[in-house]
C-alpha positions, 0 to 999 in steps of 0.5 A: 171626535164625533166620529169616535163617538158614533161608532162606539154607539154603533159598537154598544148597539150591535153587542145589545143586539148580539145579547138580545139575539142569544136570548131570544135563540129557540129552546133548547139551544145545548143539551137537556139533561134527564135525571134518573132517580135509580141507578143504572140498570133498572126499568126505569133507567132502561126505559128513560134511555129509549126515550131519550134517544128518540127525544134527542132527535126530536129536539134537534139536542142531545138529551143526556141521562143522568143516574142520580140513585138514593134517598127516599124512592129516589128523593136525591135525584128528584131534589138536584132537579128541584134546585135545578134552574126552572130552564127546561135544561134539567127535567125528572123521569121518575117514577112515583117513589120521588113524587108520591109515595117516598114524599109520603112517607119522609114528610122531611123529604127535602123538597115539596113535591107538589110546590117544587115540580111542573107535571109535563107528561106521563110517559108510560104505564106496565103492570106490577107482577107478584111474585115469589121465589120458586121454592116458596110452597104456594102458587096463588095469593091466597097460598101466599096468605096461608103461609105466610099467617102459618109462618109469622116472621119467616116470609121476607118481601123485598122491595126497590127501596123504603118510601117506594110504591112496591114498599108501601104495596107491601104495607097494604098487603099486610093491612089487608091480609093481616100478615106478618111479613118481613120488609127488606129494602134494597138500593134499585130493582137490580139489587132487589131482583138478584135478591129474589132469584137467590132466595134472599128474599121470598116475596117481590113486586116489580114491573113486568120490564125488569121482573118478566125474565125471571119468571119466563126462566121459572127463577120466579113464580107469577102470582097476581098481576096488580093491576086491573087487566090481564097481561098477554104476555102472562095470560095464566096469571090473574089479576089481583081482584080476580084473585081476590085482593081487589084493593092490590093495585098499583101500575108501575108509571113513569112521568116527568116534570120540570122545576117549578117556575119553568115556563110554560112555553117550555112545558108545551114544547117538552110535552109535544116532544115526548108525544112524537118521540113515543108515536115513533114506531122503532120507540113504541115497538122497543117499549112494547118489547119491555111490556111498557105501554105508551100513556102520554096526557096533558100537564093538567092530567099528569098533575091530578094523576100525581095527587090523587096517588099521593092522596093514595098513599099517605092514607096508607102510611098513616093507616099503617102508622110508618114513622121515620126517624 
């Protein structure tokens, strides 16, 4: 009987410390999934899987992307990570559309975007690039202007979706300008770009990791690049100030996050991570190749970057007076 007794208690001990052990296994122990807000194809999705190839290795788990395209600058994919459990199994690559900009603009987003995400890291940074379709009749941004204030209604500009940064870049450009100018929303950068080069819409700005093909093949022509230096890889093309719209700024970025309440032993070691896989030459040299730039901080630096952008962009939408239904 006492015999009987002390192995059950010897039985109970060792599952307790089976269960212990499975919670104590270092992170991760399985897969990590990284949500992509576009659908495939995009610069976003392109680049994200360069990332995640590298990370794989680093971490030692397969990091598995996972295109989640739709709502407001990409808000269907941002809010499956919001409602994610805070595991560090379920992380965002975004852009700002998800964080900043489309928060900006739909106040009933479906989610906080301040409240419901953990900053990790920004990852990488390229310039914007102006762009028009080759048989457009203007070769600078003031060309643009002219004609466009010439031809009111007529010039239609094309963006990757309402509620993303290129959308509300265009709204500051007619703020700016006084231009009227036509917004045509599309679902992506590869349905926006196919637009472009047929003619369907005039104007686009895109990343140079997507838009850059069209102009070396003279489909598109470069106008300004909205940022504040040159690109080597365009080095004829102007910088927004030096073409005189000093205010026309705006890097495409890719950051991530994690849901809210993920820990912060979990958020240090995602941040290590992404640090070596962009310090690995074979990474760095495939997202130079794309014109990326490696930009990776700290939480703390990612999180005052998101809000000083959603500052940003919320005084353009009220200046603008964009109402959604």
């Amino acid at each position: 009987m006492m015999g009987a007794l002390l192995t059950a208690l010897l039985g109970a001990s060792l599952m307790l410390g089976s269960t212990d052990l499975a919670y104590a296994q270092p992170y991760p122990d399985r897969p990590i999934r990284m949500i992509v807000p576009f659908p495939a194809g995009g610069p976003t999705d392109g680049m994200a899987r360069i990332i995640s190839d590298r990370l794989s290795v680093v971490l030692g788990q397969t990091v598995v992307v996972e295109n989640r395209g739709g709502g407001a600058g990409g808000s269907i994919g941002a809010k499956a990570v919001a409602t994610a459990d805070p595991d560090g199994y379920t992380i965002l690559i975004t852009p700002g559309g998800s964080l900043t900009s489309g928060p900006a603009v739909h106040a009933n987003i479906g989610y906080d975007p301040v409240k419901a995400f953990v900053p990790v890291c920004e990852v990488i940074e390229t310039p914007q690039i102006l762009a028009v379709h080759h048989d457009l009749p203007v070769n600078t941004v003031a060309d643009l202007v002219r004609y466009a204030k010439a031809n009111p209604g007529k010039v239609s500009w094309g963006s990757q979706g309402f509620g993303t940064a290129p959308h509300l870049l265009a709204e500051l450009f007619k703020l700016e300008t006084g231009v009227n100018i036509v917004h045509v929303p599309y679902r992506g950068t590869a349905p926006m770009l196919a637009a472009a080069v047929a003619g369907e819409v005039q104007v686009v700005i895109d990343p140079m990791t997507s838009v850059l093909p069209h102009i070396q093949s003279g489909a598109l022509r470069a106008l300004a690049i909205a940022g504040a230096e040159r690109s080597p890889k365009l080095p004829d093309v102007p910088t927004a100030p030096q073409a005189g719209f000093p205010n026309l700024l705006s890097p495409f970025w890719l950051g991530v996050v994690a849901p809210a309440g993920t820990a912060p032993a979990i958020i240090d070691k995602l941040n290590a991570a992404f640090r070596e896989s962009l310090a690995h030459a074979e990474t760095r040299a495939l997202l130079d190749k794309l014109g990326a730039e490696i930009k990776i901080g700290t939480p703390a630096e990612f999180k005052k970057m998101l809000a000083d952008e959603l500052a940003k962009w919320t005084a353009v939408v009220k200046a603008a007076n964009i109402k959604v239904d």
